[in-house]
C-alpha positions in Angstrom: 0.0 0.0 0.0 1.3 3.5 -0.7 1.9 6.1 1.9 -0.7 8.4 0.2 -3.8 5.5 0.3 -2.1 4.7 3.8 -2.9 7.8 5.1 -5.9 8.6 3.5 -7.2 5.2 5.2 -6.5 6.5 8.3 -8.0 9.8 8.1 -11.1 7.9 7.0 -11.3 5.9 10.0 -10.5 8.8 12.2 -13.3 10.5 10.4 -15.8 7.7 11.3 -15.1 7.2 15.2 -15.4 10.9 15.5 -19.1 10.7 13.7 -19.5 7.6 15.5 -18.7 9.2 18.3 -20.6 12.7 17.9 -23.7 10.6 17.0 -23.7 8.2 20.3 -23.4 11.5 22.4 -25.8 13.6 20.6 -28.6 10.2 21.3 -27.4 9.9 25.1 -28.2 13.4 26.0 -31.6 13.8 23.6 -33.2 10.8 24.9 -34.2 11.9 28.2 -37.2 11.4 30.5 -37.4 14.9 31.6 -41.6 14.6 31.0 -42.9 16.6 33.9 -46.5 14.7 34.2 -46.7 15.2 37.9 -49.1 18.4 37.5 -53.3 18.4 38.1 -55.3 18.6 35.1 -57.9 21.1 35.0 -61.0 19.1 35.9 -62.8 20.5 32.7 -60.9 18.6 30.4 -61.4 15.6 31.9 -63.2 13.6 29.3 
């Protein structure tokens, strides 16, 4: 293998941990349960 194709190979799989990466943080911290359902309803729209 050349040194060129060599290093593009590497920058390639550099490339794809980093998404890899960005893309398993990004679905950690969107994927909460932060739903606040403790509150009353008004008893009007009960149905």
């Amino acid at each position: 293998m050349n040194p060129l194709k060599q290093k593009m190979t590497m920058k390639m799989k550099n490339m794809f941990w980093a998404a890899l990466s960005m893309t398993a943080a990004l679905v950690m911290t969107s994927c909460s349960s932060d739903d606040n359902m403790t509150e009353e309803l008004d008893p009007r729209h009960r149905g």
